[in-house]
N, C-alpha and C positions, 0 to 999 in steps of 0.2 A: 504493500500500500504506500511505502514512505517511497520507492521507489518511482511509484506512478504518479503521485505527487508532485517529484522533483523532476519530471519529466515530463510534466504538463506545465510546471513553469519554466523549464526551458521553450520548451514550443511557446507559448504566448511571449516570453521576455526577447525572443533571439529564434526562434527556428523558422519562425513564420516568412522571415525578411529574404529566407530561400526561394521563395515564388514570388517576390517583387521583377517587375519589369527587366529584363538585362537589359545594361549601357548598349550592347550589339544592336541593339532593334535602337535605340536612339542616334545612332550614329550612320552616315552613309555608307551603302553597299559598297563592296569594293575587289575584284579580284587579284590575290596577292599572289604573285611569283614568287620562285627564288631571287629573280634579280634586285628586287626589291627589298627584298631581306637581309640579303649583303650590302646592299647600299643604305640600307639602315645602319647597319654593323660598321661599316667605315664611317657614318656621319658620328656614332655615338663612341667610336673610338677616338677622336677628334675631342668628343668632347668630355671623354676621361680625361686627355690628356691637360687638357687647356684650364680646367677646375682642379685638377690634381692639384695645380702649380700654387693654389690659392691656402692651400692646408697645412698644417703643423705637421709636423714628424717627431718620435722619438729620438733614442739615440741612437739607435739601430734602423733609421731613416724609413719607418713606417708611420703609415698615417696615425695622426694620434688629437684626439678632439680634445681639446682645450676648455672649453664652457660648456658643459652636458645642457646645464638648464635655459643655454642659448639657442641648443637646438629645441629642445620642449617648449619652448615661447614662440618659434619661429612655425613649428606644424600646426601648433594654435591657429596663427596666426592665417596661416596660407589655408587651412579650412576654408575659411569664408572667402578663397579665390577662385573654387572649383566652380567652372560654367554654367549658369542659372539651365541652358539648355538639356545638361547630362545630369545636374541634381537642385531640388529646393530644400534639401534637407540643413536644418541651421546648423551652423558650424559651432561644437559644443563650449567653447571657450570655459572649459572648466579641467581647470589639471586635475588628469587621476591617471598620469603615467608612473607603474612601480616597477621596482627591481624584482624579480621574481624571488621567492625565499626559496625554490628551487632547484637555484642556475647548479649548484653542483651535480644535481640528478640530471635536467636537462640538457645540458651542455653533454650528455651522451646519448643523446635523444635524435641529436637532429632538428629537434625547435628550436627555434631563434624568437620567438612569441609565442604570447598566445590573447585572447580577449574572455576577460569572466565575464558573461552576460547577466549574472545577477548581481554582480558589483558596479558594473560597466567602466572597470578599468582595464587600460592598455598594461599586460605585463611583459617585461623584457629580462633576457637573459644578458645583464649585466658584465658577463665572462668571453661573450663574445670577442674577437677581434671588431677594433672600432668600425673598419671599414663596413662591417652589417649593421652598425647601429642606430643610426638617424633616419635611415630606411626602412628597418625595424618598426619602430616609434612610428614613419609616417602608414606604414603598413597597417599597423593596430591602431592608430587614430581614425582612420577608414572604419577601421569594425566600429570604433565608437560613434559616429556617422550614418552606419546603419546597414553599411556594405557589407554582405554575409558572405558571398563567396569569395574564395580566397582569390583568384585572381582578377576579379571587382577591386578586391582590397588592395590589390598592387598598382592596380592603374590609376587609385584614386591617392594612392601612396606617391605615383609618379606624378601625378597633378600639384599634391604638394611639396614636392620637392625640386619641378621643372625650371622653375625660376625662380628660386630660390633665393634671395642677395645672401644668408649665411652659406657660406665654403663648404662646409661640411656636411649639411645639408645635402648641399646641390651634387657635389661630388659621389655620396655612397648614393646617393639616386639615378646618376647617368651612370654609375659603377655596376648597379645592380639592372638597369636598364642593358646595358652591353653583356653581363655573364646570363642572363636571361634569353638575349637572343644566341648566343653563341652555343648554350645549351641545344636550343633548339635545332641547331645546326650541324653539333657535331658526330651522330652518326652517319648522315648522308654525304657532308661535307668537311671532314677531318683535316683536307689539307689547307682550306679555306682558314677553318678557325685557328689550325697552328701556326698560318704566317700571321693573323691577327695579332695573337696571345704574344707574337714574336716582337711585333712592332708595337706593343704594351712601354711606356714609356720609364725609364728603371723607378720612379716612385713606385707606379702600377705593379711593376713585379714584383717589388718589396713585399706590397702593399699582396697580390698575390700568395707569393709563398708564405706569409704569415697565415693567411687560410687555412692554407692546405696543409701548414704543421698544426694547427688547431683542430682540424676535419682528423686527420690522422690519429693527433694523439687521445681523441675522441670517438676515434671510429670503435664498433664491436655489435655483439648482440642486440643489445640494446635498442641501438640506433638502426638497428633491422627490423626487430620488434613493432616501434614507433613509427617506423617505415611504413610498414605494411598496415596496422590498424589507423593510419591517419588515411591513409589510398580509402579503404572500406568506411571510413567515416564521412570521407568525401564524396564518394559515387553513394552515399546513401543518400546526400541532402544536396541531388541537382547539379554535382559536379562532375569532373570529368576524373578526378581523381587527384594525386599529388604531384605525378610527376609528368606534365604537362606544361608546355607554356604557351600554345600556338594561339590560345584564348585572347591571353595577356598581350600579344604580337600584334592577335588583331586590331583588338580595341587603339593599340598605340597605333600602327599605319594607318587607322579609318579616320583617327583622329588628326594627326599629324596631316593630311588629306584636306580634313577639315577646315582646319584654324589657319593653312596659307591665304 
């Protein structure tokens, strides 16, 4: 009974927002190539490069944010920039982004966030490499907005972080906008994405290999585990699953389409 309970107020607080409208049908039709997708991939390598140059680093010359609560002020902020055409929903202007109590479990997880819908706070895995963290934050501020599907939550994450004037901001947003499509690309097209990843400018690959010692020293069961029951939690509630991005690709080139 306590179970069915708490699962009738998920549906009413948070599960219902899964059968809202998709941004797709708001947006113009559009048939997308490959060529189009690599010339996406070169515009947004470009502009790794060019916002990297705006960032702090440590002392082992990886990115490293500076003022956490500048970025929290700044996805506030850029809420209430997302186009009255793709949403009317108010933008919350109310801080309830936390650090996960957590981050030592999930950081072998595989999540990088998550959204409690009966709290309706953003939480974040604090342990991350910075480079995931402001796109993180703008990730889960989308759920707090009312975006249920995850790759809704990206696109509404890249809204907020497109024009960003904070650095750090803009930067893990056009960071996570290029590892996004280059996912997408790399079993069809692997020699594509490695002269990409090649011509990554040496911040970027710092900024890289810190990942991927993080992914690694993290990787295991766990994060298999996690894996696979987030895929089945997702194709339960109208998605396409986890490990998908062609969704996310869309909305950006229909958009981008759009707003020239």
């Amino acid at each position: 009974m306590f179970l069915n309970v708490l699962y009738f107020i998920y549906q009413i607080f948070w599960g219902m927002l899964y059968f809202q409208k998709p941004l797709l049908e708001k947006l113009p039709e559009k048939n997308i190539g490959l060529n189009e997708v690599k010339f996406l991939t070169l515009k947004y390598l470009e502009k790794c490069k060019k916002s990297r140059k705006f960032v702090s680093e440590d002392e082992h010359g990886v990115f490293r944010i500076n003022d956490f609560q500048k970025v929290e002020t700044e996805v506030l902020a850029q809420q209430k920039k997302i186009p009255a055409f793709l949403s009317r929903k108010s933008a919350t202007e109310i801080h309830a982004f936390k650090k996960s109590l957590f981050h030592n479990v999930i950081s072998y997880s595989g999540i990088l966030g998550y959204y409690n819908p009966f709290t309706a706070e953003a939480q974040y895995n604090a342990d991350l490499p910075d480079t995931y963290l402001p796109f993180t934050l703008a990730h889960e501020s989308a759920h707090q907005l009312g975006f249920a599907r995850e790759q809704e939550a990206n696109f509404v994450g890249y809204l907020i972080g497109r024009n960003s004037k904070n650095p750090d901001l803009k930067y893990s947003t056009d960071y996570f906008v290029l590892k996004s499509i280059l996912n997408s690309l790399v079993e069809e097209n692997p020699e594509f994405v490695k002269n990409v990843i090649d011509n990554y400018s040496e911040g970027m690959k710092r900024d890289r290999n810190a990942e991927k010692l993080f992914v690694e020293k993290h990787a295991g069961l766990l994060d298999i585990f996690f894996g696979f029951t987030n895929d089945l939690f997702l194709k339960s509630n109208q998605q396409d699953g986890s490990i998908t991005y062609s969704y996310f690709i869309d909305l950006l080139l229909r958009y981008d389409e759009n707003v020239k």
